[in-house]
N, C-alpha and C positions, 0 to 999 in steps of 0.2 A: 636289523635296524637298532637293536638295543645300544649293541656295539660305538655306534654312531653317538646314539642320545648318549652316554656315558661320558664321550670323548666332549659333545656339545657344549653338555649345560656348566658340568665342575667350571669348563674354562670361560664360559660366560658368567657362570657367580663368580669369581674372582674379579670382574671387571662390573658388579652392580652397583655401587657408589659413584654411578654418573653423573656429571655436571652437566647443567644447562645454564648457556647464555644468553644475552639478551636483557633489555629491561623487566623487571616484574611488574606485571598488570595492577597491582595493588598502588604502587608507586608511581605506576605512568596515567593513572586515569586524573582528569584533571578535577579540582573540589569548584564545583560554580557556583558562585554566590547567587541568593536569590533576593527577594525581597521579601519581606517579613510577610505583603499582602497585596493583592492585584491592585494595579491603580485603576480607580473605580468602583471599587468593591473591597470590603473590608473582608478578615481572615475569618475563618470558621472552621469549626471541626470538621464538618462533614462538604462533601460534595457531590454535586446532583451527576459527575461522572462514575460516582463510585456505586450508583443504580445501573441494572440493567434498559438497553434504550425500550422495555414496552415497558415500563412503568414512568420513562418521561417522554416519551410524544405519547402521550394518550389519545390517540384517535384509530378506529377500529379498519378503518379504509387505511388508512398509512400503514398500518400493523399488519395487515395481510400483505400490501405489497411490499414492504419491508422483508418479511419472510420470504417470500416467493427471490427475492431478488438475492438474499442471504445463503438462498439452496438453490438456484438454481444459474447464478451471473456466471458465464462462462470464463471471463478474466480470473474472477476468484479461483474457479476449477484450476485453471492452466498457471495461475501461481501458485495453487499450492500443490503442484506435480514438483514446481519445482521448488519448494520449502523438502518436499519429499528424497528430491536427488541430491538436497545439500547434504541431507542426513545420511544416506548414505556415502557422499564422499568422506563423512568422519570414518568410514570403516574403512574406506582405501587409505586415509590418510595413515590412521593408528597401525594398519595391517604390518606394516617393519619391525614390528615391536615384538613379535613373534617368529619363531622358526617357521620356514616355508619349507614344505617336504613339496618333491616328485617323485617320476619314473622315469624311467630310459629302457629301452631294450633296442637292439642291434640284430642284424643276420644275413647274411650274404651267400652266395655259392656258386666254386668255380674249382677248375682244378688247379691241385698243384698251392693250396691254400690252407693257409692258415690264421686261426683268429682274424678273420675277415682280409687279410694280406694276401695278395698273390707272391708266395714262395719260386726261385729258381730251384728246381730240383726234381732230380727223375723220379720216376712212377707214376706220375700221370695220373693219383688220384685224384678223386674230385671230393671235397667238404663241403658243408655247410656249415660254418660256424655263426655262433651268435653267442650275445650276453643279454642279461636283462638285473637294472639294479634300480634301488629306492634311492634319492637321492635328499638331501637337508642341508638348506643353507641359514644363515643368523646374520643378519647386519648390526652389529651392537651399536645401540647407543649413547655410545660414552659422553659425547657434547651437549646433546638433548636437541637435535636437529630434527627429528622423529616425532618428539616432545611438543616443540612448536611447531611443527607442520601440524599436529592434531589439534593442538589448543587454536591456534586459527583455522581449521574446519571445523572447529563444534563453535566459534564466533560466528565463520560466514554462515552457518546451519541456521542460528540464533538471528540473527540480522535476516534471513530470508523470512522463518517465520513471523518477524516485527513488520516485516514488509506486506505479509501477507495480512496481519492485524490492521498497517495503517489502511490496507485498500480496504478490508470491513468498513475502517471508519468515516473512509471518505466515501463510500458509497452507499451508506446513512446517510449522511450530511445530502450528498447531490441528489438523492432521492426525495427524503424529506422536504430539503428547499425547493425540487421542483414538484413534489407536492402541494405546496402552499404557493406553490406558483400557479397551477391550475387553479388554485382557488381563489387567487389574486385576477386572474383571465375569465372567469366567468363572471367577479364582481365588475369587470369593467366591460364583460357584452352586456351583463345587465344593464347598466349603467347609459353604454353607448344604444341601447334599444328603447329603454326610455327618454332618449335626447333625443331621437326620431320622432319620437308618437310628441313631444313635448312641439319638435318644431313643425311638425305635420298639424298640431292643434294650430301652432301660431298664422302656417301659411292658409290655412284656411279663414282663421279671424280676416286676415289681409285680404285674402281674396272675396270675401262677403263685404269688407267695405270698399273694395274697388270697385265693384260691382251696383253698390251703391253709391257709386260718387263720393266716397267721404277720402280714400286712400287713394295712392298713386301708383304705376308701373312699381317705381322705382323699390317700394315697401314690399311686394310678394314676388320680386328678382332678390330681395337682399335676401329676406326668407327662405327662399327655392334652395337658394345658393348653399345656405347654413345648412338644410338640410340631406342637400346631397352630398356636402361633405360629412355628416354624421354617417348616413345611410355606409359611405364605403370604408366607415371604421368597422363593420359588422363583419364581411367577410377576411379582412386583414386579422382579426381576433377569432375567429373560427378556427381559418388557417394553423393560427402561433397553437390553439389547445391542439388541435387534431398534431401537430408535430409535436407536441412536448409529450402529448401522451405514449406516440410511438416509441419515441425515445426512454421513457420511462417500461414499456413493455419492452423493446429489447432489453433493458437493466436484468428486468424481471426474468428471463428466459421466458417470452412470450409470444406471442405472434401480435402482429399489429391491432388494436382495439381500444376501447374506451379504460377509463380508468376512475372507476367509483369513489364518491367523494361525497362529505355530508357537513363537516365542519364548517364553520368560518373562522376568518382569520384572528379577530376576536376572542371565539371562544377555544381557538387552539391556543391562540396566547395566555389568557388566564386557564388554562389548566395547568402549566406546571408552574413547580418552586423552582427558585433559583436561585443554589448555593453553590460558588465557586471555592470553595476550600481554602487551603494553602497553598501558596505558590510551589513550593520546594515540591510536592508531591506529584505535582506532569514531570516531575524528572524520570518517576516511576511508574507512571500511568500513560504517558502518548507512547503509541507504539514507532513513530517517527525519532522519536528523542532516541529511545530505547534501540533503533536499529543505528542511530549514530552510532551511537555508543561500542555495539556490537563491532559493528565496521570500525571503529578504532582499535579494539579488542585486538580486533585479526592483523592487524598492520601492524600492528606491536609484536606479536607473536613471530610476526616474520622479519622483524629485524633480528632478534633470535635465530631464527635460520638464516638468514644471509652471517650472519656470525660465524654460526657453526661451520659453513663451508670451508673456511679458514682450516681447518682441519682435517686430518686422515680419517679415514673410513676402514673400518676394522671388520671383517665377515669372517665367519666359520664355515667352513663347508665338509660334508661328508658324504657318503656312499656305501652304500651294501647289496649284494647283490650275486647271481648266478655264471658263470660263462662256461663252455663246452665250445670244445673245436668240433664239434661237430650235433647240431640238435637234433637228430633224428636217435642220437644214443646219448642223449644227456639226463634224461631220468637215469641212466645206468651208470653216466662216471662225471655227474654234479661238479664242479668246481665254484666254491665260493671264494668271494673275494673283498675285502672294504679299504674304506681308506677315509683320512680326513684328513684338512689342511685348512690355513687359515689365511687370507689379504688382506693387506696394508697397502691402500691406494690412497692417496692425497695430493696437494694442487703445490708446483713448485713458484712458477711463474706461469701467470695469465694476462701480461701487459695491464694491469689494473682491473679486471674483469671485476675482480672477489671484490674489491673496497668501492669500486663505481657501483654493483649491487648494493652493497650496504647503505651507500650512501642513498640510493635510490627507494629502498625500505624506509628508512629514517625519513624522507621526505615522505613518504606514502601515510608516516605516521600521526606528523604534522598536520600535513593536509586535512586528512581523518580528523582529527583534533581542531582543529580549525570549523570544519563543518558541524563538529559537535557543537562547541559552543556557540556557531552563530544560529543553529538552529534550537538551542534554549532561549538564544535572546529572542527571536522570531517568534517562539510562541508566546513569552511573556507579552511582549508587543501586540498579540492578536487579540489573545484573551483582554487586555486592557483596553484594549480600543472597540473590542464589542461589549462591555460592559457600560462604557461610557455612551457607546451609542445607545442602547437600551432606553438608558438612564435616561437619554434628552430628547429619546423618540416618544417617551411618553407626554412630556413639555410638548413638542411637534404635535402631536397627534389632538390632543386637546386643544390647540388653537385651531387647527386644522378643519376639527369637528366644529367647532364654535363662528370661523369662516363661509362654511358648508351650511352651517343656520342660517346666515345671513343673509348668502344668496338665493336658497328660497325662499325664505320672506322678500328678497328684493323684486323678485320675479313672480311672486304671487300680487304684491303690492301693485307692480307696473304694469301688468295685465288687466288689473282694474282701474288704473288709474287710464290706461291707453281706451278703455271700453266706453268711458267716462266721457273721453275727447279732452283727458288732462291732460296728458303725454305726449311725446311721439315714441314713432316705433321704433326709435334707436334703444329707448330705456329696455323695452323687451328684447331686441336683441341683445342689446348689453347683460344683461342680466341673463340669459340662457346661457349666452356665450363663457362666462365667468360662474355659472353651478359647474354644468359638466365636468371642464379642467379640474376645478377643485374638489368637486367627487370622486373623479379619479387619482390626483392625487394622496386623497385620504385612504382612498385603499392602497397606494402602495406605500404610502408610511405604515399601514397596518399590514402589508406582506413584509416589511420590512423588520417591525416589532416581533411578529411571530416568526421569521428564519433567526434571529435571534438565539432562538431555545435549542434547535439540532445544530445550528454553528459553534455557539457556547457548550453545547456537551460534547460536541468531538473537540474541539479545539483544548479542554481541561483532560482529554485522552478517554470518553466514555465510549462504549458501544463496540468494542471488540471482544470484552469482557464474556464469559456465559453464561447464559442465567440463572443468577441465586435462588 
């Protein structure tokens, strides 16, 4: 085998000043402008993506399901098998860049034979001949077609594991939010359970002055009526937790069950700060941006290879090795043998084959390119529009509260004034019928205000990150 490597390598360093074509990555990646600062939010040093997610959803029930869901989500497992196989196809891909050695061995037996041949000729003996040889071949790469097939497998590699980052972070986000979603659904059984006992108090006033002559049918039918349609918001809201929870334990690798919760939506919202940084910086932080990117990467690479094809294909080949006309006495009369030779195969005519691929790379590249950039404007767009929402859900929320005042004094007030024989029983209807809505309400502008904080930190690219 030395033999071989001798003849191999001199003639392949002779041909190591290989060209590669193709555009360069440095050149083809496109410069996106950003904007100085989110709209909605002024520029800052720092950003509350550039924290690990338990130190910004600070709540001790989210933090454990959050874990549980981070080590054990089965999606995650079976994408990152395959973050796993892309990285090995960078070793198939680079594998041409090195000499591939085998073996061979042969052996036959018949008479009247030679070196595995059936000979015409008398004597009638019988052989068994065989060989057995190491064999090495070299595909050089003079065009760097080899080159870019690897540079686009360590891209798609790169782009899987981004992939694999943005499902961390969006199964944060979908967690969280429907975290504060169960807690936005118990604020509103509570809610719908005291609008029961509120019109259960009222259909009973009715019914004590019907009973005394003072009220009519009509006053403890409108009553009844109000309260059996609260009574069947109760089990439609049971219902929606019992399924969000399952939903959230399968997240979890769990089995079906409850889901532990202590917070309010309140105090989950003020526990954290909220700095969105600089724009330019989710260029480098969303794992979504970042697997664009990647996947333009690899598509650039491969118009390089569609290039190269254009071109002959240059191999070395060699052999070394044993044969005997006969192996029953080939320890005794060994014959070696080698050999080496080299191929020049290349493309003369393919009816357009080579330039309709190229052309089809080129477009692949575009495309790629295309999806980069609209998916930086996308996030600019998101992160501005939940910043602003924030901003005017606290405007929101504060009227909202101060509405919600009103109606219980309006409904404390008309209770006494109906007790009185000031009123009629419209104002108390009116007036329960206009808390509730607006109770509920207020809690979902405050579910709203607090999915804010894990929408704006994956959205600025947080929570893939590992913990500092």
């Amino acid at each position: 085998m030395r033999t071989v490597t001798r003849f191999l390598l001199p003639g392949a360093a002779l041909l190591l000043p290989a060209c590669s074509f193709g555009p360069s990555w440095l050149t083809a990646k496109p410069d996106m402008p950003v904007p100085a600062e989110f709209r909605g939010g002024s520029a800052q040093a720092e950003s509350m993506a550039d924290l690990p997610w338990q130190q910004v959803l600070r709540d001790p029930s989210l933090s454990s399901l959050l874990s549980d869901v981070l080590d054990n989500n089965r999606t995650l497992e079976a994408t990152l098998h395959n973050v796993r196989a892309a990285e090995h196809a960078v070793t198939v891909a680079n594998a041409p860049l090195f000499p591939w050695f085998g073996y061979s061995a042969s052996s036959s037996k018949g008479a009247n034979q030679a070196n595995g041949a059936t000979v015409v000729q008398s004597g009638g003996a019988t052989k068994m001949p065989g060989a057995a040889a190491l064999t090495a071949s070299w595909e050089l790469d003079l065009w760097g077609k080899t080159r870019k097939g690897t540079e686009s497998a360590e891209a798609s590699a790169q782009e899987a594991e981004e992939m694999l980052n943005n499902l961390r972070v969006s199964l944060i986000r979908q967690v969280a939010c429907g975290y504060l979603n169960l807690v936005l659904l118990d604020e509103q059984l509570r809610i719908a359970r005291n609008s029961v006992v509120s019109y259960q108090e009222t259909l009973e006033l009715f019914g004590a002055q019907l009973e005394g002559g003072i009220a009519n049918k009509l006053q403890t039918t409108s009553a009844e009526a109000a309260l059996k349609a609260a009574e069947a918001e109760i089990p439609q809201l049971e219902y929606q937790i019992r399924a969000l929870e399952n939903t959230l334990c399968a997240l979890a690798g769990r089995a079906p069950g409850s889901i532990t919760r202590k917070s309010s939506l309140s105090s989950f919202a003020g526990a954290a700060k909220i700095a969105a940084g600089i724009p330019a910086s989710i260029l480098s932080r969303r794992p979504d941006i970042r697997a664009k990117e990647q996947a333009m990467r690899a598509a650039n690479a491969e118009v390089g290879v569609a290039i190269a094809n254009y071109f002959p294909s240059i191999s070395l080949t060699g052999a070394m090795g044993y044969a005997s006309m006969d192996l029953r006495r080939a320890a005794l009369h060994p014959t070696t043998g080698w050999g080496v030779g080299a191929n020049l195969t290349g493309p003369l005519f393919r009816a357009g084959q080579l330039r309709a691929s190229e052309k089809i790379k080129r477009e692949n590249f575009l495309s790629a390119k295309a999806e980069y950039e609209q998916t930086v404007y996308d996030a600019l767009a998101e992160i501005s529009s939940t910043l602003i929402q924030r901003e005017k859900l606290r405007e929101v929320i504060s009227r909202q509260e101060a509405a919600v005042a009103a109606y219980e004094e309006s409904l404390a007030l008309s209770r006494d004034r109906y007790k009185q024989g000031l009123s009629s029983y419209y104002e108390v209807l009116t007036a329960q019928q206009g808390l509730f809505p607006a109770q509920k309400l207020l809690a979902s502008y405050r579910y709203q205000y607090a999915s804010c904080i894990p929408t704006l930190y994956t959205q600025l690219g947080g929570g893939w990150q590992k913990k500092k």
